[in-house]
N, C-alpha and C positions, 0 to 999 in steps of 0.2 A: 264120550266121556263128559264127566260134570267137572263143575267148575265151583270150587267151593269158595266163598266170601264170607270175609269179617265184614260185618255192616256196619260205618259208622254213624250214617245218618238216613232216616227215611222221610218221604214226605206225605204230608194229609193233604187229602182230597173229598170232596166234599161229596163225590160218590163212596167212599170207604163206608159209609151209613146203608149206600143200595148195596153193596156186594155182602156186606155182615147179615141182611136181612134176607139172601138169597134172590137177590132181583136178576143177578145177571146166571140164575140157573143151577148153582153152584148153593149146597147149604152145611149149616154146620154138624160137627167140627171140620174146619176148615182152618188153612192158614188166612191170616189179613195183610193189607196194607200192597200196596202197587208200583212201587219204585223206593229205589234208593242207592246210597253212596258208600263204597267201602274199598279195600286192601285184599284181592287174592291169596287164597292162602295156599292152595293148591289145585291144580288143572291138568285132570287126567288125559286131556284131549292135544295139551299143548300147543294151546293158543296164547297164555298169557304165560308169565316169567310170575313167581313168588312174589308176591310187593306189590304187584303192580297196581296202580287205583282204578278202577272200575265203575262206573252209574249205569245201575240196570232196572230193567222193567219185568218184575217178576211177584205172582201172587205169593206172601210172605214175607216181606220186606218189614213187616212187625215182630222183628227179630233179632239176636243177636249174627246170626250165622246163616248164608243162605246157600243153597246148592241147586246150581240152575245151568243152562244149556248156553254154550258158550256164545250162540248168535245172539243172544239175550243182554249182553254184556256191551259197553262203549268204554275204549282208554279214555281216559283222562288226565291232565299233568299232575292232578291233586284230586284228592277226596274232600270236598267240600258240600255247603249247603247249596249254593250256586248252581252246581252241577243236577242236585238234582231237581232246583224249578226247572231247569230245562228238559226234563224226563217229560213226565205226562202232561203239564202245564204249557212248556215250551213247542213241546211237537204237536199238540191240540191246536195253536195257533199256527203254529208256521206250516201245518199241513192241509187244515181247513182252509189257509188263507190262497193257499199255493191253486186251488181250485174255485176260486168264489166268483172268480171273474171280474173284481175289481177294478176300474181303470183310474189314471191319472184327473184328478179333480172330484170323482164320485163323493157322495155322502155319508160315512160310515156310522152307524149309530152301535156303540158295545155296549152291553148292559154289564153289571157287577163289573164296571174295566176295571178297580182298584184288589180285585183277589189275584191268588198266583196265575191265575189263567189269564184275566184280564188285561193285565200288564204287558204282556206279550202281543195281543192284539193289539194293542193301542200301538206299542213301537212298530209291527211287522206293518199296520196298515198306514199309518205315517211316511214309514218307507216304499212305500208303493204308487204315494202320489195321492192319498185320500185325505179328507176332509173330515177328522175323528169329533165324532161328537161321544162323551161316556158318561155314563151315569153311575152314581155312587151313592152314599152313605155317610154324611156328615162331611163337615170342613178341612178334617185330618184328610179325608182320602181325595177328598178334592184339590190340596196342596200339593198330595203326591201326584196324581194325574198330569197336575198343573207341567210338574216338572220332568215328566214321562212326556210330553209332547203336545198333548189330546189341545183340538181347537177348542170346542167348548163344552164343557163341563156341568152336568145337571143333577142337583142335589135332593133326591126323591124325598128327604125329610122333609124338606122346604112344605112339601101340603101334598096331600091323598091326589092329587092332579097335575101335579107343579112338571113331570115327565110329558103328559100329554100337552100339556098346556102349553109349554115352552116350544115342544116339536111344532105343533101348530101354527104357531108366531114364527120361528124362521125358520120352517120351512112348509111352507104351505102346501107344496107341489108333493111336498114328501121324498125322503131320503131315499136310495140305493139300495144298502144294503144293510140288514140288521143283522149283529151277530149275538145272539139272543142266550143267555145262561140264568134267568132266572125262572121262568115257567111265571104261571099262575096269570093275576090280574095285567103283570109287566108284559107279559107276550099278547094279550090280546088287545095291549096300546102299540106296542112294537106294528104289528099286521098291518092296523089303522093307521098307521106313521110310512107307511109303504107309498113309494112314487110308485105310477106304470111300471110295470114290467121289471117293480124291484123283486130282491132276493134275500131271504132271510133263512141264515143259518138257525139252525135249532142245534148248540151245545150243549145244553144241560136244561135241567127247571130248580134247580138250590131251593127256593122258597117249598117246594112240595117232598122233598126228601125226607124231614123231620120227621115229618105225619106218614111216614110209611109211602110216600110217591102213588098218592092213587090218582087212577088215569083221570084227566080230566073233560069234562064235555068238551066239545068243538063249538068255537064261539058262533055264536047265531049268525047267517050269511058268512060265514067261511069260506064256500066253497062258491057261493054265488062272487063274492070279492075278488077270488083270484081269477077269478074266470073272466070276469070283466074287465079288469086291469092287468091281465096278463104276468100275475104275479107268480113267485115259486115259494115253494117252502124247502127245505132241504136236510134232512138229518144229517149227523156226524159223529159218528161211533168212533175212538183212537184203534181200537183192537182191530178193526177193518182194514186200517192200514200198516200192518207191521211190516209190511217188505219197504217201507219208506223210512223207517225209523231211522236208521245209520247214518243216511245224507243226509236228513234236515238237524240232526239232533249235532253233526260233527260240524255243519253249516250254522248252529245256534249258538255252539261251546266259540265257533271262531270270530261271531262278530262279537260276545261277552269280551273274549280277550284282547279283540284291539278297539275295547273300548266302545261299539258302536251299538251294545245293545244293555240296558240297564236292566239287572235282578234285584228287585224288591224284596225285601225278606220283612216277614215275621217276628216281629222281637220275643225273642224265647222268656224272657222273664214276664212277660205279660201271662204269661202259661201257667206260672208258678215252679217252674223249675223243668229239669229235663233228663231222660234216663228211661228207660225201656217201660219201666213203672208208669210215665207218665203221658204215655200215645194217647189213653183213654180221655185223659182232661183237654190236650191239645186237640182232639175230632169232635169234642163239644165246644173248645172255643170255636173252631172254623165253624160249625153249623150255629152258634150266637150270632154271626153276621158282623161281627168286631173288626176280624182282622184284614189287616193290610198286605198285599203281599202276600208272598208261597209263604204257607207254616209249615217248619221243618222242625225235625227233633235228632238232638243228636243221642245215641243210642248207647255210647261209652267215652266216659268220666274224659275231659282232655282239659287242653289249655283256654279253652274258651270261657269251660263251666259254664253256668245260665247266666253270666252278664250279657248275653248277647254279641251282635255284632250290627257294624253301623247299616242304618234300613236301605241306604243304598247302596251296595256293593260295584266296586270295579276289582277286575283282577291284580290278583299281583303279581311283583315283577318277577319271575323264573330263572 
């Protein structure tokens, strides 16, 4: 049986650009959008009770109403925005990190750490005993970082080099491990930022999505590099791991609530407003490189309306 959901909030993702253009196989018409937050309305399977709040990972979530497979579905105390950076945002981090092999002291370098993915890496690898170095996108996201944990903070507008340049100065040896989500020019400074036998996640490429995501060369001595210094590269697809989703995602919602894990959010007025009307504007700001934080939309009219809410949330009391 399906499980049918009132949506009241979904969240953008900076792949919502590959999936609409048919990159992950799938083309239109199609439904859009990859997670979100809502109210059970009915559950032919009889897993959930009437009411009950719900954050799920399901293609179509750019909707009012969604009807999806009940394993697809996580309780929650509340239907909030919260709830769903912890969807595809939160479980990208807390699942990649769970295998990277990190240890206590290592060098962690995140690239884009101030988007909704990013945020999570910075706190999950903080908590593990690492050494967070992140890079970002003006003063505003480096304030946040600041207060997300990150040891030190590198502001790629500073100068067309100002990433390379700083890695080099402290850390000559070169870091651990990169966890890499912008592609392009940024990843082939990341490689060369590599100590022996470090390890770099490949998340995402953001910067190449825009333009249609065409593949990119392989940077000159690529392969001679890693072979000489015993380095790895490593994809990470989220859809690869959906038998993990329940444990880390019920293990994400319980440090958020006692407090131990910070959700950045989006301020919705920066959007210009909010309402099912308005996905399209909110998946061009997240691909403008502006915002801070998961950008969330809420999907129907409530108490919030588009003032927002404050950019760093803690839960509330139940």
């Amino acid at each position: 049986g399906k499980v049918i959901v009132k949506n009241l909030y979904c969240g953008i993702n900076a792949s919502d650009v590959n999936f609409s253009a048919g990159k992950y196989g799938l083309h239109p018409p199609m439904d859009a959008g990859f997670e979100g937050c809502g109210l059970v309305v009915r559950d032919d399977s009889g897993t959930f009770r009437e009411g009950q709040p719900v954050a799920f990972l399901h293609y179509g979530s750019f909707s009012e109403y969604v009807a999806l497979a009940p394993k697809r579905c996580f309780r929650v105390q509340r239907a909030c925005r919260e709830a769903v950076a912890l969807l595809t945002s939160g479980l990208t981090a807390s699942i990649a990190l769970e295998s990277s092999g990190i240890k206590p002291g290592d060098v962690v370098l995140i690239t884009a750490a101030a988007g909704g993915t990013g945020q999570f890496f910075v706190q999950l690898a903080k908590e593990m005993g690492a050494y967070v170095v992140a890079t970002c996108g003006g003063p505003a996201k480096a304030r946040m970082l600041e207060r997300l944990g990150a040891d030190l903070i590198i502001d790629y507008r500073r100068g067309p080099h100002e990433v390379r340049d700083v890695l080099r100065s402290r850390f000559p040896k070169g870091v651990n491990v990169v966890i890499e989500m912008v592609g392009g020019d940024m990843f082939d400074t990341c490689v060369k930022a590599l100590a022996v036998s470090g390890r770099l996640l490949i998340i995402g490429a953001m910067s190449q999505y825009s333009t249609g995501w065409k593949a990119k060369q392989a940077s000159e001595g690529l392969v001679e590099r890693l072979l000489a210094k015993n380095q790895s590269l490593v994809g990470f697809f989220l859809l690869n791991h959906s038998r993990l989703f329940k444990r880390h995602f019920e293990a994400l919602e319980s440090k958020w609530r006692a407090g131990k894990l910070k959700v950045q959010l989006a301020e919705p007025a920066v959007i210009g407003g909010e309402g099912i009307e308005r996905v399209f504007d909110a998946v061009d700001y997240l691909q403008g490189g502006n915002s801070s934080g998961k950008v969330t939309m809420a999907l129907v009219p409530g108490p919030e309306g588009a003032s927002g809410i404050p950019l760093v949330s803690q839960p509330s009391k139940l």
